[in-house]
N, C-alpha and C positions, 0 to 999 in steps of 0.2 A: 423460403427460397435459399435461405445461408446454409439451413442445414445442408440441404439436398447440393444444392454447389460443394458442399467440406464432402458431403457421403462420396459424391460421383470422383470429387478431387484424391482419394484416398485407393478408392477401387482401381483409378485410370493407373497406381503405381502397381497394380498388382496384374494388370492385363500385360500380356505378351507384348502384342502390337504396337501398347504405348510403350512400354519400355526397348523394343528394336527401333522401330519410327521415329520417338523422339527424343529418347536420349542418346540410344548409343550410335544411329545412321551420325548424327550430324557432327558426334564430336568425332568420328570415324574419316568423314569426307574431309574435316577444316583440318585434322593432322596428316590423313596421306594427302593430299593436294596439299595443302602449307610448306610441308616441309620436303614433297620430289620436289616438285617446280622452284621453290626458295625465292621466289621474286617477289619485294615487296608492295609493289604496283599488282602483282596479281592479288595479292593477299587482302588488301583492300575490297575488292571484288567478292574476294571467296568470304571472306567475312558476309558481306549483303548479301550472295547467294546461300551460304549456307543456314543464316539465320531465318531467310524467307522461305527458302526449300522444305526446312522444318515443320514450318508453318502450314508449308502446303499439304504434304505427308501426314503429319502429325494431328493436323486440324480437320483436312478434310478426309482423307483415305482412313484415318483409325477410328475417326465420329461416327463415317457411314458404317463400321465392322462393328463398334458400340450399340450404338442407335438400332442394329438390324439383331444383335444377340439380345441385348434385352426383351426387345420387340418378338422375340423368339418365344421366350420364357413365360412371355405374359407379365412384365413387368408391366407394361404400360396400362394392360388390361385394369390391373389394380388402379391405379396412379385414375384412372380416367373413373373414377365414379367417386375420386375425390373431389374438392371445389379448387383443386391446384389447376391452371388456364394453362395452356397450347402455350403461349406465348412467355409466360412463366417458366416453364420447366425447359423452354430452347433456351430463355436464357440462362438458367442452373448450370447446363450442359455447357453452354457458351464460356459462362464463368469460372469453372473451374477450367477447363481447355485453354482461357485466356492467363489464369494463373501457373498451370503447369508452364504454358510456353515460356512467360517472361521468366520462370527460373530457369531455366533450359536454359534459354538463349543468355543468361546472366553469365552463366559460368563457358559458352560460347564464347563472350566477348571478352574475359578472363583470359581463356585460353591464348586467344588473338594476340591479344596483348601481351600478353609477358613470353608465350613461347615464337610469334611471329614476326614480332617486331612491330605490328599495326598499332597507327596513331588516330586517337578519336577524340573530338574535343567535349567539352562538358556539354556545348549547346546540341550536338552530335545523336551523345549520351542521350538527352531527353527526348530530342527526335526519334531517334529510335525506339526510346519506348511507347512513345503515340504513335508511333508507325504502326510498330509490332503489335499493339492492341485494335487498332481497327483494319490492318490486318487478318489475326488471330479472329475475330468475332466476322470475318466475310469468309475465311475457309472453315469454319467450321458450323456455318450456315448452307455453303455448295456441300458441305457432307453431309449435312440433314438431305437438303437436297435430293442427292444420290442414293440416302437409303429410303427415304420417302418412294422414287422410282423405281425400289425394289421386292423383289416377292422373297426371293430367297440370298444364301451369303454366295451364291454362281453371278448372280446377278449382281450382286452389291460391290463384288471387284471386279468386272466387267465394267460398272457403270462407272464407279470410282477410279477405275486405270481410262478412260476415254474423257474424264473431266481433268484428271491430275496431269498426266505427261503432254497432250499437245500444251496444256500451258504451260509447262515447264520448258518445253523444247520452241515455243514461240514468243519466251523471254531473254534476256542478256542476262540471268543468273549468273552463269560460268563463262561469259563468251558474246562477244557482239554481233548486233545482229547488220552489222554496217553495209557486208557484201550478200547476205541471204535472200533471196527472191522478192519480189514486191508481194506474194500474195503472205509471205508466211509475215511480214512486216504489217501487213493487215490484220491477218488476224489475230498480231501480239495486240494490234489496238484497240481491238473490240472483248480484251478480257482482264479480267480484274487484276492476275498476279501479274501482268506485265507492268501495271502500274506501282503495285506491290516492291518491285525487285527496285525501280527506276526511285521511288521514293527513299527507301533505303540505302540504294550505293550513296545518291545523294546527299544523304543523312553521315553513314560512316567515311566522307572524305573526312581530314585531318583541317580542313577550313572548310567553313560548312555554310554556302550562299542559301540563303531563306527561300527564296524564290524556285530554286531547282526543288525545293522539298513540298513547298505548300500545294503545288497544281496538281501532281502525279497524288498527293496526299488527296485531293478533295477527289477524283475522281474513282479511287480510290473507296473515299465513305459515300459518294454517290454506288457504284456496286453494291456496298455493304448492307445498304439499307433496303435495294433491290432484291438480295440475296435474303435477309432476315425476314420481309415481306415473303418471296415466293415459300422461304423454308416452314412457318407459321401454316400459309394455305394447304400446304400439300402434305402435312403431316398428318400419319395416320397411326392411329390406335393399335392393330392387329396386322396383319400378313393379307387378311383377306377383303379388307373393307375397301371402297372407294371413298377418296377423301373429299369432303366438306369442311365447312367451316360458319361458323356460324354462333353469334354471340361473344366470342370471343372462347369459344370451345375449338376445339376440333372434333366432328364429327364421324364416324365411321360408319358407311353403309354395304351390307354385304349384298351384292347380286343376286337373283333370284336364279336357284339351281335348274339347268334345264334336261 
């Protein structure tokens, strides 16, 4: 499992999409926003949306375009008549996505700092990085997800733009949602990154109360664990199989041609 987490961790530096999505979108947004706006009460903000934003993008939108080219190739075809398990190899993928991100966001919070003026305190520090790890391992389960509901890569960002932006745009990433409609207030609270975003600001204030972090956090690894269950059941072997599961496999069956 270490290997295949190092192999997937090495390749993700060589893919396109990880290298636009998650390293260069995020340090992109935190310097032109950081430095038009210059407020350091915004900057606190764009630090937690940008580190989450990442996450979202990075974790879930480049996992489902991963998961759906491989899946192209017949990578998995191999992988599946090994004794390597469903639940094994989501988490490889999980793991190294989870390690890409915390470096990312390391030199993120770097930048914050020394070129923003943003103050974060050590207990902060560590929040954030439990954040950002059970975080990291809920979006890039909703990106299994989305390429699991996929047959082709039309579909894989179709499916992953209708999962990524309304919860982006029904969070306080970049902006409150104080005066927004009662319904889009709703439905920030029935999805995982609004909790995501609410855990983190909470985390990178400069005094960091326990309480504003732990609740948005559990509900948070309630999602995550929702999300790694559903991602397990629906994962599928090939392009063409209906997914099962079974023994701790996942199974693929193909439709009888009519």
């Amino acid at each position: 499992m270490i290997t295949i987490a190092r192999t997937m961790l090495a390749g993700m530096f060589r893919d396109v999409h990880t290298l636009v999505w998650t390293i260069i979108f995020p340090i992109a947004v935190l310097l032109g926003l950081g430095l038009y706006i210059n407020d350091l009460a915004y900057s606190q903000r764009l630090l937690a949306g940008v580190l989450t934003t990442n996450v979202l993008f990075g974790s879930t939108m480049v996992t489902a375009f991963y998961v759906m080219a491989h899946r192209n190739r017949g990578i998995y075809k191999l992988l599946r008549v090994t004794p390597f398990s469903t639940a094994a190899f989501i988490g490889s993928v999980t793991a190294a996505r989870t390690v890409l991100a915390l470096l990312v966001s390391f030199f993120v919070v770097l930048i914050s700092i020394a070129v923003l003026g943003v103050r974060v305190s050590i207990l902060g520090i560590l929040l954030m990085l439990l954040i950002l790890l059970v975080g990291t391992v809920c979006m890039t389960a909703i990106g299994f997800i989305a390429a699991n509901l996929s047959r082709n890569e039309s579909n894989v960002n179709m499916i992953s733009n209708l999962m990524c932006f309304p919860m982006l745009f029904t969070s306080e990433a970049f902006y409150s949602l104080q005066h927004a409609p009662t319904w889009v207030k709703i439905a920030g609270h029935v999805q995982p990154f609004y909790y995501f975003v609410e855990a983190m600001q909470a985390a990178a204030k400069p005094v960091v109360q326990l309480g504003d972090v732990l609740l948005p956090l559990a509900v948070l690894t309630g999602f995550t664990l929702v999300c790694l269950l559903i991602a397990v059941l629906t994962f599928r072997w090939d392009t063409d199989g209906i997914m099962l599961y079974k023994g701790g496999k996942s199974i693929s069956v193909r439709p009888p041609s009519i």
